[in-house]
C-alpha positions in Angstrom: 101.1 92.7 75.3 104.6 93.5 73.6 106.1 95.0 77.0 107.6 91.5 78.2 109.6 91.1 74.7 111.8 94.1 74.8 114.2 92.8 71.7 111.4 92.8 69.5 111.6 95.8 66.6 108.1 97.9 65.6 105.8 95.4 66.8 102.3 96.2 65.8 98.5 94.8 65.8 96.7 95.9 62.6 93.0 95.9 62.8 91.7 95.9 59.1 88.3 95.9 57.3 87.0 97.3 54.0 83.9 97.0 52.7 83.7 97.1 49.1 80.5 98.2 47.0 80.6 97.5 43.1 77.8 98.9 40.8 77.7 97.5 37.5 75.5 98.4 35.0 76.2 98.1 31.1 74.2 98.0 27.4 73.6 94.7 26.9 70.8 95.6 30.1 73.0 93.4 33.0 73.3 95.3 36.6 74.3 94.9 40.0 75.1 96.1 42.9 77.4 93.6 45.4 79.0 94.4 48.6 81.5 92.7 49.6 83.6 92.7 53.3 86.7 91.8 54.1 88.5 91.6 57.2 91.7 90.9 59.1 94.1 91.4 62.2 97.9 90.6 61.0 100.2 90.6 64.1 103.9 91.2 63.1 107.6 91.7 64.6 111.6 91.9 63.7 114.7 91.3 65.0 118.0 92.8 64.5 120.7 90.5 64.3 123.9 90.8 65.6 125.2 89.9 61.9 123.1 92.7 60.7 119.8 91.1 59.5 116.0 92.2 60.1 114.3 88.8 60.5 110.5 89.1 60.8 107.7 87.2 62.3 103.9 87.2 61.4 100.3 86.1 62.2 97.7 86.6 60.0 93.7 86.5 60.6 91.3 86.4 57.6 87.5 86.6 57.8 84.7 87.6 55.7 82.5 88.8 58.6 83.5 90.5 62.0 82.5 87.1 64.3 85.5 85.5 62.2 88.1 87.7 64.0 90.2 86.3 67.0 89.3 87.2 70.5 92.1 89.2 72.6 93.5 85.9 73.8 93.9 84.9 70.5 95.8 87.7 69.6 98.2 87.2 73.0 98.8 83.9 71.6 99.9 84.8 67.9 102.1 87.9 70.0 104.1 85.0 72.3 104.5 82.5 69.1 106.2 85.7 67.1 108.4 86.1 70.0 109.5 82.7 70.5 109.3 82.1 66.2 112.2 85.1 66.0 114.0 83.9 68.7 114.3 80.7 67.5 115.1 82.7 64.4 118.1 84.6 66.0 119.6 81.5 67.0 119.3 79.7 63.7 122.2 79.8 61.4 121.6 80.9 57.4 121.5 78.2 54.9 123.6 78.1 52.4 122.7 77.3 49.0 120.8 74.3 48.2 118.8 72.0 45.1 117.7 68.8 46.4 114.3 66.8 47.9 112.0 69.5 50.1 109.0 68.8 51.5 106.4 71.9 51.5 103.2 72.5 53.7 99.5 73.3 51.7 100.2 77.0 52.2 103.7 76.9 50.6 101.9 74.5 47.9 99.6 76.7 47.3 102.2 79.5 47.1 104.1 77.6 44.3 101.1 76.9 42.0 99.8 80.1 42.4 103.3 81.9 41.3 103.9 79.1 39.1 101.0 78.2 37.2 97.9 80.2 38.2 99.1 83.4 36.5 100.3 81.6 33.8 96.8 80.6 33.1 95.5 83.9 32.9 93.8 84.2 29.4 95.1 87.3 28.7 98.4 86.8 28.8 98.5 84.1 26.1 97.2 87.8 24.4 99.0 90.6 25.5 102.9 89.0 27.4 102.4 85.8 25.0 104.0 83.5 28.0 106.0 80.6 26.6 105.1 78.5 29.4 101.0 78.0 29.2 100.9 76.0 25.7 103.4 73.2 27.6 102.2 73.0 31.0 101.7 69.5 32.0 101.4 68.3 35.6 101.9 64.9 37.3 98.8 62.6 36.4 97.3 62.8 40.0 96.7 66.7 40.1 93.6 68.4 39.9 93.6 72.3 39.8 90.4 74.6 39.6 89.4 78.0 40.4 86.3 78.8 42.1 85.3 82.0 43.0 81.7 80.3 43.9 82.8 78.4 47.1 82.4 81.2 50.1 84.2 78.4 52.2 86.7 75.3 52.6 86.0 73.2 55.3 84.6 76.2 57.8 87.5 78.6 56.6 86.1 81.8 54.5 87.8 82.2 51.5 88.6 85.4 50.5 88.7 85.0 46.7 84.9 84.4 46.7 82.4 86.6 44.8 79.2 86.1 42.9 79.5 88.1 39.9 82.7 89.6 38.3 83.9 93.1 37.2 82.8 92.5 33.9 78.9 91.5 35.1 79.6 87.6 34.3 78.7 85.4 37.2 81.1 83.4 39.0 81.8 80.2 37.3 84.2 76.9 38.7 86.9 76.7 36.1 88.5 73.4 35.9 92.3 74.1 35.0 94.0 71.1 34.7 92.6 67.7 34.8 94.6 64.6 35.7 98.0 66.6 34.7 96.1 67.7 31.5 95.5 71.5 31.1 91.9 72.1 30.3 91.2 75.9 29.7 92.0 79.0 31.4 91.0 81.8 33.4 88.9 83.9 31.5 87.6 87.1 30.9 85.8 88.6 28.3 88.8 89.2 26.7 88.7 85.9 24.2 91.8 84.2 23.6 92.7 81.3 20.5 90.4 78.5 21.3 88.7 80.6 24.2 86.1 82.6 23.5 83.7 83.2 26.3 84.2 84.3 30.2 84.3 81.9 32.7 83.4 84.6 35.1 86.9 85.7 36.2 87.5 89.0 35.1 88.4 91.4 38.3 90.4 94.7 39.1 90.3 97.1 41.6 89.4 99.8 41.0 90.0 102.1 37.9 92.3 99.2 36.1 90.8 97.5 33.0 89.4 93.9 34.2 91.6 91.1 33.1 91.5 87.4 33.8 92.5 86.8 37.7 93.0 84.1 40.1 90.2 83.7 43.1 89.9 80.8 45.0 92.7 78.3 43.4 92.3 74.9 44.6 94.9 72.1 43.9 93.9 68.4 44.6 95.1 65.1 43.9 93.3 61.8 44.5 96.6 60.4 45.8 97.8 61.6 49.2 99.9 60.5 52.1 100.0 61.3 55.8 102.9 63.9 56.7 105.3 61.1 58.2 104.9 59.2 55.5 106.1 62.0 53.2 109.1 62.8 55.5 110.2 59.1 55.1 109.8 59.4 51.3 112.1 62.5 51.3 114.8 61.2 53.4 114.9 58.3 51.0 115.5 60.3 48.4 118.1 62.2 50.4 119.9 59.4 51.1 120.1 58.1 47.8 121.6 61.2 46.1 124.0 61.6 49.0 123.1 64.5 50.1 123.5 66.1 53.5 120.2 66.9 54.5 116.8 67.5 53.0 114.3 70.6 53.2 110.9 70.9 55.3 109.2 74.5 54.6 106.5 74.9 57.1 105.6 78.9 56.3 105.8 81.4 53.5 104.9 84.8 53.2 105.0 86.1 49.6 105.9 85.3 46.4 106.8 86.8 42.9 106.5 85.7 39.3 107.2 87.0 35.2 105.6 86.0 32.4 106.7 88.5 29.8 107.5 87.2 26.6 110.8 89.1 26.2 112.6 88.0 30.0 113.3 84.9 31.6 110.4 82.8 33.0 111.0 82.2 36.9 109.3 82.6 40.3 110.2 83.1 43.7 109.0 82.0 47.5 109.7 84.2 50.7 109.7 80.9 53.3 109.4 82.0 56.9 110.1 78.9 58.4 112.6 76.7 57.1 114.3 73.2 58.4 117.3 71.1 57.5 116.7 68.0 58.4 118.9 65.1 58.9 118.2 62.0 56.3 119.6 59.9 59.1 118.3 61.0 62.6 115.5 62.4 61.1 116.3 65.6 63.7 115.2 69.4 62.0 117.4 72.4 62.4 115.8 76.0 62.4 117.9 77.8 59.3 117.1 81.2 57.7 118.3 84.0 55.4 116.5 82.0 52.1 114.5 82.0 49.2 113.3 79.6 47.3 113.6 79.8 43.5 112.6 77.8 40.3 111.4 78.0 36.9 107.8 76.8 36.2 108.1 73.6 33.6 111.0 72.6 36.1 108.6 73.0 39.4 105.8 71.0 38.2 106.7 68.1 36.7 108.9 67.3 39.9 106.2 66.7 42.1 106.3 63.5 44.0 103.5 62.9 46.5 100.9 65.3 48.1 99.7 65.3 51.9 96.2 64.8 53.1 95.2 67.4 54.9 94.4 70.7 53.0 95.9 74.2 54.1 93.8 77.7 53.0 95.7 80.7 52.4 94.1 83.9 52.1 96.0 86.7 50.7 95.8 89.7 48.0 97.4 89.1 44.7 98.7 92.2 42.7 99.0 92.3 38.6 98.2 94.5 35.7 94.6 94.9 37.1 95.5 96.0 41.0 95.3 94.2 44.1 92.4 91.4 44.2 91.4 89.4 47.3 92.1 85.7 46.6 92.5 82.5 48.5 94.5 78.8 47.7 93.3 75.5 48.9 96.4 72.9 48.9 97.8 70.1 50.6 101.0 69.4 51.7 103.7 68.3 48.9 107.2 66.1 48.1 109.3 67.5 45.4 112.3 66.4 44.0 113.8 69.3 44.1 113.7 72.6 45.3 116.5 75.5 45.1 116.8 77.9 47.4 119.2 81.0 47.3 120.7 83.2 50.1 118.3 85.8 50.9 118.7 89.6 53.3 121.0 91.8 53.1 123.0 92.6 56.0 123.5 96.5 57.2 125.2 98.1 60.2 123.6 97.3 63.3 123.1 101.3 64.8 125.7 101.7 67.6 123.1 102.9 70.2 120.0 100.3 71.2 116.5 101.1 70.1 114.3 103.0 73.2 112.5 99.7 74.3 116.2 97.4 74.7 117.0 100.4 76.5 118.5 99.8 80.0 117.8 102.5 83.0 
């Protein structure tokens, strides 16, 4: 299926499942056996610049069961939107620096309260990093943010980050976060933390790691919500008025990063895959690239403006202290005042002979 898109660099299909069997027995008499499967086809590409850049393109397929897979024409499809997303890529100038008004879809939402907040309210850290930030969070007064390793599903999508009992023998329990902008508890384990002394059924690793308090299914909602255009109107409003050139639409995101130590600087960072400049008076986008987006957490939150309708689900694996745990987010679309976003890739020297498949006979 790659043959007809000769530019494209290490193209691949990965075909993925695990199945995971946990035994748990301990002396207060609990035991358990679960198994647990996971599966996924990701569908991925890059590009070498002619400025020396490796852009990259991806699809990804999540399902709990093998029916949930995509069929082979599925797969074609994701392969032809790669080729025409790094295309479009190629073509696209970088963006230069920026802080001003972005609007973000539910999976780059999600993205931002996961990195942001979520592992900031994992009980253990107000423990063992001691994070400066969870004792001060407060959101804007329309957000709602659980974590719910009981729901299997949103809307017909699996969610990965479901289970029914933790690593600790504690059954899965909805934790309700923050509450109208007001933080509630936290993630919990059955390590206890000051004012928090029993598990709320969160406590997951991997395999040989001790447990600690993780994210599952993460789930940000707000009773206030707008449809897309109307959000796009808001933003270039706001553009306008600070006289800025252009505003930000983020439509895909890949990864993220965060810290929460105690003794470094409190930040987190988005890999956006598809990024727009858009005009605040035509309204026209223009594909950029070569970004991140950056920000501190107290600075993130309370610059929340609006929030879509329609909810996104992104399922994912989150690594920490504990190893790499299946989780999911659940968030609609979302106007910020602000957003920074820094030059990302670093260039190298394009090789002087072409790889095997650009090769002409």
């Amino acid at each position: 299926m790659f043959k007809g898109y000769k530019s494209l660099v290490d193209p691949y299909v990965r075909i993925r499942g695990v199945s995971r069997v946990r035994v748990f027995v301990n002396s207060e008499g609990s035991k358990f056996t679960c198994q647990e499967r996971f599966f996924e086809v990701i569908v991925a590409a890059w590009y070498l610049t002619k400025d020396g850049v490796y852009l990259s393109a991806s699809r990804q397929f999540y399902g709990r069961s093998l029916e949930e897979l995509p069929k082979m024409a599925k797969v074609a499809e994701a392969i032809d939107e790669i080729a025409r997303d790094l295309s479009d890529l190629a073509r696209a100038e970088p963006m230069d620096p920026y802080a001003g008004p972005a609007l973000l879809s539910g999976t780059a939402t999600g993205l931002v309260f996961h990195e942001a907040i979520g592992h900031r309210l994992e009980g253990e850290r107000m423990v063992k990093t001691r994070s400066p930030c969870v004792t001060v969070i407060t959101v804007t007064e329309s957000v709602d943010l659980i974590d719910d390793p009981s729901l299997a599903e949103w809307e017909g999508v699996p969610l990965y980050g479901h289970y029914d009992v933790d690593d600790e023998g504690v059954r899965s329990q909805r934790a309700e976060l923050v509450k109208s902008g007001v933080l509630k508890t936290f993630l919990m384990s059955r390590s206890p933390t000051k004012g928090f002394h029993h598990s709320n059924g969160h406590g997951r690793h991997e395999r040989y790691q001790d447990p600690m308090a993780r994210m599952a299914n993460l789930i940000v909602t707000s009773e206030e919500r707008r449809p897309w255009p109307e959000l796009e109107d808001m933003m270039m409003t706001m553009v306008r008025e600070r006289g800025l050139p252009h505003g930000i639409i983020v439509r895909r995101v890949s990864s993220g990063e965060t810290r929460t130590d105690h003794y470094d600087f409190q930040a987190f960072k988005g890999v956006p895959t598809e990024v727009y400049r858009v005009d605040p008076k035509t309204g026209k986008e223009t594909r950029v690239r070569d970004v991140n987006f950056i920000g501190t957490p107290l600075a993130a939150i309370q610059r929340i403006r609006a929030f879509g309708e329609d909810y996104q689900v992104d399922n994912s694996y989150c690594f920490a202290e504990s190893g790499s745990v299946p989780v999911a987010t659940v968030a609609p679309a979302m106007l910020v005042d602000e957003l920074e976003l820094q030059r990302a890739n670093t260039r190298i020297r394009p090789p002087v002979l072409p790889f095997p498949p650009m090769a002409r006979r």
